[in-house]
C-alpha positions in Angstrom: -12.9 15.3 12.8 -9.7 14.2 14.5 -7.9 13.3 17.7 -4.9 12.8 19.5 -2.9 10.0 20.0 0.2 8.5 21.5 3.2 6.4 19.9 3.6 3.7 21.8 6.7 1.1 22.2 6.7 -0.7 19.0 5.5 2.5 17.2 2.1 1.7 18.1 -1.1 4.2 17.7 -3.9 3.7 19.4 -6.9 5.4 17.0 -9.6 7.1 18.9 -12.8 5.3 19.4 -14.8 7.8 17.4 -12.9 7.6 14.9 -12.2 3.6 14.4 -16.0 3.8 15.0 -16.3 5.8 11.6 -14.0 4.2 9.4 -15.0 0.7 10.5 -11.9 0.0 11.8 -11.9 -3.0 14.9 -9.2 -4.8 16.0 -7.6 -7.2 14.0 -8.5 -4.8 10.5 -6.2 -4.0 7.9 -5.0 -0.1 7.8 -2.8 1.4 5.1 -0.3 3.8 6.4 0.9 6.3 3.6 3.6 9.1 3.5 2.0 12.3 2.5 3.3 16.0 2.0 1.4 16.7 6.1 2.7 14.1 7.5 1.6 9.6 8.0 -1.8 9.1 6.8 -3.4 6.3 7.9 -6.6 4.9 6.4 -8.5 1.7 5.8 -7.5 -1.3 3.5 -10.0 -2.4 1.1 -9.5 -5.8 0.7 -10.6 -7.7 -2.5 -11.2 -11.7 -2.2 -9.5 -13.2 -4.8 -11.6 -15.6 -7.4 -10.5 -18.8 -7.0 -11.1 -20.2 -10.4 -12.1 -24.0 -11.3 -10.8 -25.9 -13.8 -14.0 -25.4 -16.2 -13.8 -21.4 -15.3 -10.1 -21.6 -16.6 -11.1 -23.5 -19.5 -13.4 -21.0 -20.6 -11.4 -18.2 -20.1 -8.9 -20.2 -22.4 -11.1 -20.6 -25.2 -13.5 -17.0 -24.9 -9.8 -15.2 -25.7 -8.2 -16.5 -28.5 -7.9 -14.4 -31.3 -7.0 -16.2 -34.5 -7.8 -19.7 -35.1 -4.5 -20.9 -34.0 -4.7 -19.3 -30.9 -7.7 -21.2 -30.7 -6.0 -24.7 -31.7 -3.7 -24.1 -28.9 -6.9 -23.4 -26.3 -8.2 -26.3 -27.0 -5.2 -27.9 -26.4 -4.8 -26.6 -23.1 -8.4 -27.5 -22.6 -7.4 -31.2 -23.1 -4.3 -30.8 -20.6 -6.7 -29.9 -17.8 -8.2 -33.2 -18.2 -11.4 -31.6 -20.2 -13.4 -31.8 -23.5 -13.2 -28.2 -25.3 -16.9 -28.7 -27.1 -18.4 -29.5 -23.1 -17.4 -26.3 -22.5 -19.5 -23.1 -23.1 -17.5 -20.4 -25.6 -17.6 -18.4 -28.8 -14.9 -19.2 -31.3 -13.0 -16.9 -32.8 
């Protein structure tokens, strides 16, 4: 399935209907626009939300990935930096 369209000032493309339609594509959506051996592809952006993480979340992560117990020394450390008690926290040690 395709369709014709016309560059615009500005280099813009107006998709067909059908096609936006398919891909999910309204206005305001992100595309990606590629170089490829035919020619410009143009396809839609998956966007991932990015985890914002708390200070307990980072805490954890800290402390779950030490290695060696001075890794985990310096964890705890940084545990106590960000103004929180490293036993409060849920982990394994290492």
């Amino acid at each position: 399935m395709g369709g014709a369209a016309r560059v615009g000032r500005r280099g813009a493309i107006v998709i067909p209907a059908m096609l936006r339609r398919k891909f999910g594509i309204r206005e305001g959506s992100s595309v990606l626009v590629e170089e490829g051996p035919d020619g410009v592809l143009i396809r839609p952006a998956v966007t991932v939300p990015v985890e914002t993480w708390t200070r307990e979340r980072k805490a954890a992560f800290l402390l779950e990935n030490a290695v060696d117990p001075k890794d985990y020394a310096w964890a705890r450390r940084e545990v106590r930096r960000l103004g929180l008690d490293p036993d409060k926290i849920p982990h394994g040690k290492p």
